[in-house]
N, C-alpha and C positions, 0 to 999 in steps of 0.2 A: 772980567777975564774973557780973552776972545774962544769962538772955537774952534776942537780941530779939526783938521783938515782930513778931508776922505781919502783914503790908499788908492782908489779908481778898482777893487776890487769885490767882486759880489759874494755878501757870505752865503753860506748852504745853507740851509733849513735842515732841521735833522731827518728829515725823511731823503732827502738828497743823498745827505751822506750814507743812508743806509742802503740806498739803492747803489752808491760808487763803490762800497765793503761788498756787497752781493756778487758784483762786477768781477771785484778782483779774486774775489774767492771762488769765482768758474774757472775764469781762467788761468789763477794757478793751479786747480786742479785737474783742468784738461792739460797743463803741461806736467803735472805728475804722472797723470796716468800714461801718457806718452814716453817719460823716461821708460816707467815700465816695463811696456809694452816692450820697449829697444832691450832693455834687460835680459826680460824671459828671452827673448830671441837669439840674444847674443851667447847664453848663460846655455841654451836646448841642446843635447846629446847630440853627439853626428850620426847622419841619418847612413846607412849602405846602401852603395847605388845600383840601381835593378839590374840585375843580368839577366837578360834571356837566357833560355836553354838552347846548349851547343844542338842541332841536329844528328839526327842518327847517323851512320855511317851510308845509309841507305839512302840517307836525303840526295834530291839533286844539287840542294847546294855543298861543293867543297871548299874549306878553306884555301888548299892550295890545287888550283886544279891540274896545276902544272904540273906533279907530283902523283895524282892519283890516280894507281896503277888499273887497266884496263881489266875488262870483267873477263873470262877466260870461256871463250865459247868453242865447245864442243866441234871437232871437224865434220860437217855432213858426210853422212856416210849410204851411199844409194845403197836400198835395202835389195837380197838377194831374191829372185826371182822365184815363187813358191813353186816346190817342186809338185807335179800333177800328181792327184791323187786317184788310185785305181779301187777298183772294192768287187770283193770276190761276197755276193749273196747265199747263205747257209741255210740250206734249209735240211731238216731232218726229218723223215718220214716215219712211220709206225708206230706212232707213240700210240699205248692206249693196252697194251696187255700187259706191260711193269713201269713201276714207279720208280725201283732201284737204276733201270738202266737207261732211263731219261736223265739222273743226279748228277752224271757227269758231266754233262752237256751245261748243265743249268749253272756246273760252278766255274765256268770257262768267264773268262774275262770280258771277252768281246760279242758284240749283236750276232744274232743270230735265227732262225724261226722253228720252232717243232709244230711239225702238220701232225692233229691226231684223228684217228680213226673213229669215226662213232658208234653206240652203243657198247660198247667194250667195258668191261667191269673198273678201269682205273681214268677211262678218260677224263669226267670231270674233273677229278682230280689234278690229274695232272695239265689241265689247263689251268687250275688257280697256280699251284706252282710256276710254270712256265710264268705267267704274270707275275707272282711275284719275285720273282727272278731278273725282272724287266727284259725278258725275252717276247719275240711277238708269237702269239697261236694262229694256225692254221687249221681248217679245217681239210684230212685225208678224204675226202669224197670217195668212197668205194666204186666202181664203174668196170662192165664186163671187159676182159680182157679176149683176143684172139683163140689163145692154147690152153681155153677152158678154166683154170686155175680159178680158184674160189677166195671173189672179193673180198669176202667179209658179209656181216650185217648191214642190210641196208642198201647195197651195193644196187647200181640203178643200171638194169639189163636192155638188151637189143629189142626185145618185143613188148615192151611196157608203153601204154600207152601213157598222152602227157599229164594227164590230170596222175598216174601214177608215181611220174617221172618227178612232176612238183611236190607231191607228199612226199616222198622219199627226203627229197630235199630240204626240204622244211624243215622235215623230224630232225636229220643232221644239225643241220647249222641250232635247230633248236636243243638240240642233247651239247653243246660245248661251249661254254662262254667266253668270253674274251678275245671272239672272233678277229683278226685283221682282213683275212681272205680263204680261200680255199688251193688245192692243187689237187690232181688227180691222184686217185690208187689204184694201180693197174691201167686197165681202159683203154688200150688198144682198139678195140670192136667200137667203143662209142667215143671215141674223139673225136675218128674219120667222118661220125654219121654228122652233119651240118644239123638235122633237125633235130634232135636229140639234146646235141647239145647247145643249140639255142633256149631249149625249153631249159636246161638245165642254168644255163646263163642268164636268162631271163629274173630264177628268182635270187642270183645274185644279185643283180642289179638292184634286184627290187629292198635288197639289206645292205647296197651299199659296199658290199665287199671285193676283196679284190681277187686276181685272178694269174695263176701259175699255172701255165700247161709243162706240165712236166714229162710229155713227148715218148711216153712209150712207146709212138709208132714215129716213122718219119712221116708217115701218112697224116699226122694231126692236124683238122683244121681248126681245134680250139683256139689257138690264138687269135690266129687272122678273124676268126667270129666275135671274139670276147672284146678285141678291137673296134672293130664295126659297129659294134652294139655302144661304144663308148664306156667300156670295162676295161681303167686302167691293170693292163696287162703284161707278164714276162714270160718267157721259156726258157727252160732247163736246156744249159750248153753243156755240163759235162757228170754223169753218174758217179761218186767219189769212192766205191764199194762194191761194185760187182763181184769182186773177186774180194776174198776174206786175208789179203796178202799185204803186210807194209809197203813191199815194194810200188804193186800196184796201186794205195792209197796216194803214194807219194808223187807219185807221177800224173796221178791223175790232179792231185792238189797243183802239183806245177804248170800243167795243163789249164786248167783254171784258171791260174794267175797270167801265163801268157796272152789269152783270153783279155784280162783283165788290162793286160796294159796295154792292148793292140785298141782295145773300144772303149776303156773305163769303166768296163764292166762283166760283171762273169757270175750265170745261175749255176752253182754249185749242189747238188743235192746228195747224200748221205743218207742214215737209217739209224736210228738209236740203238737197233740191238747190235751194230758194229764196235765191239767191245776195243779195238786198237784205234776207232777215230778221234777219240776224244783226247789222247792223247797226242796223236801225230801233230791235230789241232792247233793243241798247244804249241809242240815244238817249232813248226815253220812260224808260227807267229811273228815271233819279234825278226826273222828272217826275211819276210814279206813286207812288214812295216821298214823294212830297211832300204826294199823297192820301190817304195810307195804304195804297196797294195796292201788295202787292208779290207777288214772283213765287217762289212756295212749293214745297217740295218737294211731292209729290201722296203722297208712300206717308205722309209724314203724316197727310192729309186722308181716307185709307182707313182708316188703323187708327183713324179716329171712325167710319165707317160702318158 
């Protein structure tokens, strides 16, 4: 018997064919997992698409800007020209013999100053009140007058000599606290004298205080001195009480005030034991602020002088 013939084909060895099974079972399983994969993707929830947040109305970008109405600005309006203000300076002298007839004074609304007298049985006193009141204290310096009339305690005379003149003064401003300055009481005789009241000026200076010639003579060279020395200083333009009369308070308050509007300024002086000023006070008040003059603190109107 002859034999057969070869097919011209090479058989596998079985490790062949196990490695061609290995082959094909990756690569069906890489295209399983790729159906898959197409699956889950095709099969996934739909997703919502991000919106930004619209801008506040405040933003600069507008939707429509064609449309969005212009912001509404105010018409300039030039501001009116402030009216000048005038200030009539109060000061009240005597304090220092009652407590009751300084209270009126203290419950008035507007600045004001009460000069008190020293060694006097209610002065100290009534300089804590004045302070707390927020009213300014003066010191009444006692000082002889012309027509004899009796200063007071303390009072600093025409033949004293200066080491005299400074004690006196010392003890004063030392008997009253809450000094801002002094003004004269009485003192006619020793305003006119330049030496005198230089030494008297002098221990101002030396406390810092200020200074009120309150002009009982025309003859007064206090000012012009208190100046000199570099003691910002004022004078008394108009007496509010010589006479115990409304009428004449009233006049003299008007007086004042014309004062006041002619310079921007007006030394007004009064007395505490004038039982109808505290009231008249009052009333022209809101009548004067109407003019613009009003009734100023004075230690202001010093620290320009």
């Amino acid at each position: 018997m002859g034999k057969r013939k070869s097919s011209g084909k090479k058989r596998l060895t079985p490790r062949q064919k196990i490695k061609r099974l290995n082959r094909l079972l990756v690569f069906f399983s890489i295209i399983i997992f790729l159906l898959l994969v197409a699956l889950v993707y095709m099969l996934r929830p739909a997703t919502q698409p991000v919106v930004l947040a619209s801008p506040e109305p405040s933003s600069l970008y507008s939707p429509h800007p064609e449309i969005t109405p212009s912001p509404i600005v105010p018409p300039v309006v030039s501001p009116l020209p402030l009216a000048k203000k005038n200030y009539i300076y109060l000061i009240l002298d005597d304090a220092g013999y009652s407590v009751e007839e300084v209270k009126p004074f203290l419950d008035l609304s507007f600045p004001l100053t009460v000069s008190i007298l020293p060694h006097l049985r209610y002065s100290r006193e009534i300089a804590g009140l004045v302070k707390k009141a927020g009213k300014r204290v003066f010191l009444h310096l006692p000082m002889e007058s012309d027509n004899g009339s009796n200063p007071g305690p303390g009072a600093i005379l025409a033949d004293m000599d200066a080491m005299e003149v400074a004690k006196l003064t010392e003890e004063a401003i030392a008997g009253i606290p809450f000094l801002s300055g002094v003004n004269n009481h009485m003192g006619s005789k020793i305003t006119r004298d330049p030496i005198i009241m230089q030494q008297v000026l002098s221990i101002l200076l030396q406390h810092n205080l200020y200074f009120v010639d309150s002009r009982t003579t025309p003859d007064s060279v206090a000012y012009d001195i208190a100046r000199n020395m570099g003691i910002p200083s004022l004078k008394r333009d108009v007496f509010l009480d010589n006479k115990q009369d409304r009428e004449y308070i009233m006049e003299a308050l008007e007086h004042a005030a014309r004062i006041a509007e002619e310079r921007g300024y007006a030394v007004a002086i009064g007395h505490v034991w004038s039982k109808e000023l505290p009231s008249i006070l009052e009333e022209v008040h809101m009548s004067f602020l109407k003019r613009g003059v009003f009734f100023g603190d004075i230690v202001e109107r010093l620290r320009k002088e």
